[in-house]
Each structure stands twice: as structure tokens, then as C-alpha cells.
N, C-alpha and C positions, 0 to 999 in steps of 0.2 A: 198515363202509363204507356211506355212502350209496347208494342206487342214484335215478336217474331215468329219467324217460321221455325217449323222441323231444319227446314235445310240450315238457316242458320244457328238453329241449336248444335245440329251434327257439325258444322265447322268450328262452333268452340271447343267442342269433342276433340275432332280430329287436333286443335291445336297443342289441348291437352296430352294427348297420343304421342306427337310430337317430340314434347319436351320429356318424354320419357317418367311420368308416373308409375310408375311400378305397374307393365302392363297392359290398364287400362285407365278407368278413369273414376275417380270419388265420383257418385250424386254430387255432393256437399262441395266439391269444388264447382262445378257445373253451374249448381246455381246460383253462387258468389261471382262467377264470370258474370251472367247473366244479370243479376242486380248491380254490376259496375256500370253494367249498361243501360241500365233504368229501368230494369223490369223489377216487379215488386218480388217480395217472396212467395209470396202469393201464386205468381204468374210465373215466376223460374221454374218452380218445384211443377208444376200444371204441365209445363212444356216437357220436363225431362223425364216426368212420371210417363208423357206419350209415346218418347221412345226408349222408354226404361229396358224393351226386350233387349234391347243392343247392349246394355249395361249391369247385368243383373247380376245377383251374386255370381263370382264364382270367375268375374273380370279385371277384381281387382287387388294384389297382393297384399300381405300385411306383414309386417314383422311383431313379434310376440313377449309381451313383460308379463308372466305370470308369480304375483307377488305369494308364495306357497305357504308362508308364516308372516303374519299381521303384526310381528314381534319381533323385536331387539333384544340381546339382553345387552349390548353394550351403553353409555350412559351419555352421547354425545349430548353437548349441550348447543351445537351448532344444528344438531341435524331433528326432524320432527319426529323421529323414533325416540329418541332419547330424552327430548322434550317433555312429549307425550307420557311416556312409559319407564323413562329412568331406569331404565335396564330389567326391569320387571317383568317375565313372560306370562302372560295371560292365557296361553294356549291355545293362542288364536292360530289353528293351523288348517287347511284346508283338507276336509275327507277325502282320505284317496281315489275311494270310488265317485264322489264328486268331482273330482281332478280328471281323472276319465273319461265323465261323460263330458266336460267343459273340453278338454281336446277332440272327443270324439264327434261332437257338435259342431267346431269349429275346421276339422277336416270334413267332414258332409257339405258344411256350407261354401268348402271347398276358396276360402279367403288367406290363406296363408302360404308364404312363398315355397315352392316346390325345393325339392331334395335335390342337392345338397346343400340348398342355401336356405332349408326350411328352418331357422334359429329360434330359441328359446330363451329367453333371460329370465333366470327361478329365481329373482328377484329385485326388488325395488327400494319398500321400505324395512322390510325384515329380512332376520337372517336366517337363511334357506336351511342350514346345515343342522337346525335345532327342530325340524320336522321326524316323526317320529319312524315317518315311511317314506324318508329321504331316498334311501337305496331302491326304494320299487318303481318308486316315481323315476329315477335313471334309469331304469330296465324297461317302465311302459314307454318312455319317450325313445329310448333306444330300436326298439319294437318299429316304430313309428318313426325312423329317420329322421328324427329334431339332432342338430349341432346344439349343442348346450352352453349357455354363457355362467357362470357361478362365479358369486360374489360372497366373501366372510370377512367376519372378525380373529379368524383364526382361534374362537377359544372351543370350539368340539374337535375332539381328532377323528379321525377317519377311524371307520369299522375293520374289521379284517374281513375285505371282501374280493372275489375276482377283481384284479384289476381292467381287466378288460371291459369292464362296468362305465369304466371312463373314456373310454375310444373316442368317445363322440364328444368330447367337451371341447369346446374352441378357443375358451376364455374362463382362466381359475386365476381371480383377483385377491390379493391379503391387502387388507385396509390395515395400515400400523398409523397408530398417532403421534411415534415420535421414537425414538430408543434407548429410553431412559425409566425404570420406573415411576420415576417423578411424572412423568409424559401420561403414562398407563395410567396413573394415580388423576389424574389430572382430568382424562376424559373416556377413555372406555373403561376403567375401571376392573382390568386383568391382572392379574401376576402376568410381567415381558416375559419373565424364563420360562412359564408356563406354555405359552403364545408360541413361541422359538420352538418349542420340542413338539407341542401338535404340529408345526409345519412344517417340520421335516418330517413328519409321516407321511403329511401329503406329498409334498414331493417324490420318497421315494416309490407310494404309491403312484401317482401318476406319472414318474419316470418307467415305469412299470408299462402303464397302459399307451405307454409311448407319445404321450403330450405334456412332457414335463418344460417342453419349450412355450407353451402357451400360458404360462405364471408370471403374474405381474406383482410385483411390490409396489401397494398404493401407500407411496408415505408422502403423510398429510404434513404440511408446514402450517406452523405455529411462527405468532412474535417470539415466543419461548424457545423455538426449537434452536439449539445452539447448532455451527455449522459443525463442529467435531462432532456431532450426535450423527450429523448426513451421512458425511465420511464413515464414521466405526458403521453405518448401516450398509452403506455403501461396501464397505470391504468385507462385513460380513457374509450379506448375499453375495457374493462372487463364489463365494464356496462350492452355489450349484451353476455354476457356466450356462446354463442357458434360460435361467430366471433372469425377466427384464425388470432392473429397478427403476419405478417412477415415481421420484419424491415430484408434488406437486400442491400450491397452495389450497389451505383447507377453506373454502368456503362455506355460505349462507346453506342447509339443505331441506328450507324449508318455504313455499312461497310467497305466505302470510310477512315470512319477515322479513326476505328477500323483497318483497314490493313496498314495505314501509320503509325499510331502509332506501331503495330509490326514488320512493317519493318524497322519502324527508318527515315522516309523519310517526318513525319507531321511535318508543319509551326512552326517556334521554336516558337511564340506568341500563339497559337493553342496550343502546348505540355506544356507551361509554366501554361498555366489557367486550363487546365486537371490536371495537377502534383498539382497545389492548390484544385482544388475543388475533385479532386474524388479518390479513393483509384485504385489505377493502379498496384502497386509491384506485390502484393500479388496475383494474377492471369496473370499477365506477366511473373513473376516466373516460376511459374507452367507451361503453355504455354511448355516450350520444354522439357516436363513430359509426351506430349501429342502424345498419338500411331498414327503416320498418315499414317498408314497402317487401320484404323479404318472406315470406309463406312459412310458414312453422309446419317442419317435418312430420310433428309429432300428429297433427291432426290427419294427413293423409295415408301416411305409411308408418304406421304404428299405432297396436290396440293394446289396452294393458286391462289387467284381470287384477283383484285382491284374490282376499282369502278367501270369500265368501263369495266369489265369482261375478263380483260389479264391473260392469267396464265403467273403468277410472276415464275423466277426461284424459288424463296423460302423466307420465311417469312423474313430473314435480309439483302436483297438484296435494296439498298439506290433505290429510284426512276427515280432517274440521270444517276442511270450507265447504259453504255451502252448494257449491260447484262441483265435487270432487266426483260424484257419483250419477251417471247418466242412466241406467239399469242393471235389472239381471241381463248376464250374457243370453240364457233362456228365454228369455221374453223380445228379442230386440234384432231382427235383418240387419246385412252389411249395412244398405243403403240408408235406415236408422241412425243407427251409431253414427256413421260419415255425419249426417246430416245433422243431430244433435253434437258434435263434436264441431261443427264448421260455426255453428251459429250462439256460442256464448260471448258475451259480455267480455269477462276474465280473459279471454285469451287476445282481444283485440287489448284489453289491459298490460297486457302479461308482454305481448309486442312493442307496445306505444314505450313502455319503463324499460325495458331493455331483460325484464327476467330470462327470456328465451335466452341474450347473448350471452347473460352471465353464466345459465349452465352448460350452455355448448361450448367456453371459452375457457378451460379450466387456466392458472397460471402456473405454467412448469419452474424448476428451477433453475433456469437460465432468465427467468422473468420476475426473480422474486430477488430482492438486495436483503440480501441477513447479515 
């Protein structure tokens, strides 16, 4: 076994430092440096535990996915919400005074990035807008100088509430599946005219709160989707001038089946309705283009919470796998997490198959031939 000094522990630090980690620096990186060099785990963790004072909470930044409902009610048959729960809400929603003490926790431990860039994502695999103390939950994060990212399906409308309740959102995404009800029928399972009229509420609400330039139209591409269907969406949102439209292809959003399909090992019934509905080549292609020597963001600078305040290994990790859940946020130091997040199995998986480039790579449409 190798052995090293402090001094050379602190110079993988300072390299670290260097390339600009958010700040300071993971444990859990530290000691994956450290075992590239022949030290056991053993012996990295031994070393860095000696100069942990230099590293302790409160060194290192995090960005924030707190998933506020466990629940979809749309029916996607690509994504593991809709899989799982076929639109069916269970009530899995996280108590608000639990949601308090889980940020209040997490500002003590003093790990998340400072104001103005302290960001929020109220969601992962459910949809945020179907929480029943949705509006308080924007008011205590408001409190608390979080920038807010929010993600729907467009089928709750907005309350009649201050506008100014939204100031701080930085990011209000509509996931549409197509623009046709045939589209709707097909996979979230709304009335489109329904869809269309709660989102112009939003909008004129948050043209209100003076970030109505921060709306994205996420429209998902189908083999189905006809290009007239782009166009009328396309010409439709123009209506509000500073709504950004981003039709882009619909993929895989689950990573059970995202890793069988690139390993070649998904249900030939399962692969045959994928290869009809969704553009697969053209980012499976790509795929072993992908540097897997390249570090996964999501372990160093990014922690993600569910419902029930587990820290998830990372935002596309399925809820089924056995991996999915590393602890309560209550039970578990930065340097923990970092550490149990650096050292699974699935993520050197997850690397090696290319799942990371699939979902950091979405394909726009300028990438997609309809």
C-alpha cells in the first residue's frame, strides 16, 4: 500500500482548489484522488480524516433538488413517475414543517451556495404544483433568499395570490407532449385546451411578478409528432414575446431503462415501443464519443432530497433501485454524503454506459430529422 504525507494530501487539495470545485473541496473527491494513486480506501479516508479541520462542513458548496411531491399525476410511459404511478397521486407530499426543518438543517450546516446564487430545484420526479402548501413553501424559501427553479405539467392553475410570491423564480418550465390531443391522449393524459388556459394564468401571473421572461416551453418530440404540430406550437407561444420555445427530443427518464437499453439487455417488447415512439440512434450514437474519464457533476456539486427527506444518490437515479437512497438528511455530515455518493458501484456504471451523457445531452430540434 502506498503511504503519503499530509503535505501531500494537502497538494491534492490545493489541485482540487484549483480547478475550481465549488469553493472548496468534496472528502469523497479527495480520496478517489488519493486511491488513483494506490492508497487503499482505507488509507485515503485515514489521511483526509487528519486534515478534515481544513475541510469541514461549511467548505463546500452544493446546489439543491428538493423533490416536494413523490407524485405525478401525468401518465408518461417514458419517464419512472408515470411508470411507477400512472398518473395516480398517492399523497406523497412532504410536511411543510418537515420541509423547514430539512432547509433549516441544511443552512446551519452551512453547505449550500450563498445568495444570489443559493438555487432551488422543487423538483425531480413529481410534480411540485400539486403540494397542498405549495404557496408557503415559496414564501419560506423566499424568506430565505433560495432563486427558485419550478418544473409542471401544466394541469394545476395558479391560486389567486400576490404576485410578488414569484420574484425569486428563475426558471418556470411547461413540459407539453405534443399539440394535438391525440399527443395528450397518448401520454400525459390531459384535456390540451385545459393545459393552454391554466397557462396563461401562469403567465399572466408571473408577467405580474416580473419574470415572465424566465418560461420555457418544454415540447417533447415524438416519432408521432407531426412537424405542423411544431409550427402551430410554435406560432402559438409567440403570443407571449418573451416565452422561450424549446421543442426538444423526448427521451429515456428512467435509469433502470436507460442502462438496459445501452447495454443491450432491455425486454425486446420494451425496446420495440421505444424504437417506434422515441428518437434513440442519434444519442446512442453519440454515447461511445463519451470521455468516461470525465467526473459526474452530480456527485460533487449537487444534493438531492425526496419527499421524505432521503438524500437520493442523484436527480436520475429510478426510486426502485437499490441504490437510490443513501440516508435521512438528519442522520448524515456533508463529508458522509460526499463520501457515500463518491463510492457506488452504479455510478462508475452509470459512467462506463454513457447514462450520464444521455441526460446531460438532451437532442434539440435542429438535431432531430421529422
Amino acid at each position: 500500500m502506498a503511504e503519503f504525507s499530509n503535505k501531500e494530501v494537502s497538494e491534492i487539495v490545493s489541485s482540487f482548489i484549483k480547478n475550481n470545485l465549488q469553493r472548496g473541496v468534496a472528502v469523497a473527491a479527495i480520496c478517489q484522488a488519493l486511491e488513483a494513486k494506490g492508497a487503499s480506501p482505507q488509507a485515503a479516508k485515514a489521511l483526509v480524516d487528519s486534515i478534515a479541520s481544513q475541510y469541514s462542513e461549511g467548505t463546500h458548496r452544493l446546489g439543491l433538488v428538493f423533490d416536494i411531491v413523490g407524485d405525478c399525476n401525468a401518465r408518461c410511459a417514458w419517464c419512472v413517475s408515470g411508470i411507477t404511478g400512472k398518473g395516480k397521486v398517492q399523497k406523497n407530499f412532504i410536511d411543510f414543517n418537515r420541509f423547514k426543518q430539512a432547509i433549516e438543517r441544511l443552512l446551519a450546516m452551512d453547505v449550500l451556495v450563498a445568495p444570489p446564487n443559493r438555487i432551488i430545484t422543487l423538483y425531480n420526479w413529481g410534480e411540485p404544483l400539486l403540494h397542498p402548501r405549495f404557496y408557503d413553501i415559496l414564501a419560506f424559501l423566499n424568506d430565505h433568499q433560495f432563486s427558485i427553479n419550478l418544473s409542471t405539467n401544466g394541469s394545476v392553475p395558479p391560486k389567486k395570490v400576490d404576485p410578488l410570491l414569484f420574484s425569486n423564480v428563475v426558471y418556470f418550465g411547461l413540459s407539453m407532449p405534443g399539440f394535438t390531443q391525440e399527443s395528450y391522449d397518448r401520454i400525459h393524459g390531459f384535456r390540451m385546451e385545459r393545459i393552454l388556459s391554466n397557462f396563461d394564468e401562469w403567465y399572466q401571473l408571473l408577467r405580474q411578478a416580473h419574470v415572465s421572461n424566465r418560461i420555457f416551453i418544454n415540447f417533447h418530440l415524438y416519432k408521432f409528432t407531426l412537424r405542423d404540430d411544431i409550427l402551430k406550437a410554435r406560432d402559438y407561444f409567440s403570443r407571449y414575446p418573451d416565452v422561450r420555445f424549446s421543442p426538444y427530443a423526448a427521451y429515456i427518464a428512467d435509469y433502470t431503462l436507460v442502462s438496459q437499453y445501452l447495454s443491450g439487455t432491455m425486454d425486446a417488447d420494451v425496446l420495440l415501443k421505444a424504437e417506434q415512439e422515441l428518437f434513440l440512434r442519434p444519442i446512442a450514437d453519440t454515447v461511445g464519443k463519451w470521455d468516461k474519464d470525465k467526473k459526474c457533476p452530480h456527485i460533487y456539486n449537487g444534493l438531492v432530497l425526496d419527499e421524505s427527506c432521503n438524500v437520493v444518490l442523484c436527480c436520475a437515479m429510478s426510486p426502485s433501485h437499490p441504490d437510490y437512497r443513501i440516508g435521512s438528511l438528519f442522520d448524515l455530515s456533508l463529508p458522509e454524503i460526499l463520501r457515500e455518493k463518491a463510492n457506488r458501484q452504479v455510478c462508475r456504471e452509470c459512467i462506463e454506459l454513457g447514462v450520464l451523457y444521455w441526460h446531460s445531452n438532451p437532442y434539440f430540434l435542429g438535431d432531430v430529422k421529422i
